[in-house]
N, C-alpha and C positions, 0 to 999 in steps of 0.2 A: 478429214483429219488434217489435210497439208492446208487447208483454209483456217484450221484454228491453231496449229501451228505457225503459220504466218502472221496472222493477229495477234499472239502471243506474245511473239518474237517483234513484232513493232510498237506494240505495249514496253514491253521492256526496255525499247530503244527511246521511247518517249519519256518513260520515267526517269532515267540516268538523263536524259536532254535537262526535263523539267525541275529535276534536282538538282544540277548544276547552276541553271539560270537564273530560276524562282525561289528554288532553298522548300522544293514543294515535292513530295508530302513526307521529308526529314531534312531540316536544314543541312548545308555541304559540312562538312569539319573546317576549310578550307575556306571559305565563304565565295560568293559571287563575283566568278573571276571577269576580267575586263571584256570584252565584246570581241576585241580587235586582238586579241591573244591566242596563242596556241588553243588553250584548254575552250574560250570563247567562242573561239569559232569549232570546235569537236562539239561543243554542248548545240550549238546552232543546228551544225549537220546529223546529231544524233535527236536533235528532237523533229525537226522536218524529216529527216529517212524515214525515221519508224512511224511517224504520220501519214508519210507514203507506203511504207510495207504493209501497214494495216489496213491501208486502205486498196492497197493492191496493183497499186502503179509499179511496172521496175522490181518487181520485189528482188530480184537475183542482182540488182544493179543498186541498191541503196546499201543496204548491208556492207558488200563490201567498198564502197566510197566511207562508209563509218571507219570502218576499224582499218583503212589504208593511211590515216593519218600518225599509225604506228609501227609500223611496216619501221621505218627508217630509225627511231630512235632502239627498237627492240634489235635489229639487225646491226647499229653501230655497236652497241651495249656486249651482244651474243659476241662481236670480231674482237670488241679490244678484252675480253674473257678468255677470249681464248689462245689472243697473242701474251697474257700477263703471265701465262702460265714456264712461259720458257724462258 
C-alpha cells in the first residue's frame, strides 16, 4: 500500500508538472508560463520530483523540494496578515 501510495502521489506531481508545461491533459487557465520564471521552474521540479517519486528515487526528498518553493511566499502572506490586523 505505501508503494501505491507513492506512485499515486508522483503521478499527481507529474500531472500539475505536465499541465503547467504542455497544457496536457487540460490546458492551464493561465497558459505556458516562461521556463526561467517562478511558476517555470515549480512546473520543471514538479514534473521531474514526481517522475522520481514514482519511480522511487528520494521519495521523502522530492516532495518536499516541490512544495518548498512556497514555504516563503505563504509564510510572508500569513506575517503581513497578521500584522494588518493591528
Amino acid at each position: 500500500m505505501i508503494a501505491v501510495l507513492r506512485i499515486v502521489t508522483g503521478l499527481m506531481f507529474m500531472e500539475h508538472g505536465t499541465q503547467k508545461l504542455f497544457g496536457f491533459p487540460a490546458p492551464s487557465e493561465r497558459g505556458s508560463p516562461e521556463l526561467f520564471s517562478l511558476s517555470g521552474i515549480g512546473a520543471v521540479m514538479e514534473f521531474v520530483g514526481g517522475l522520481l517519486v514514482a519511480v522511487g528515487y528520494l521519495p521523502g526528498l522530492w516532495p518536499f523540494c516541490c512544495q518548498a518553493r512556497w514555504r516563503w511566499p505563504i509564510g510572508w502572506f500569513m506575517h503581513r496578515e497578521a500584522f494588518s490586523r493591528f
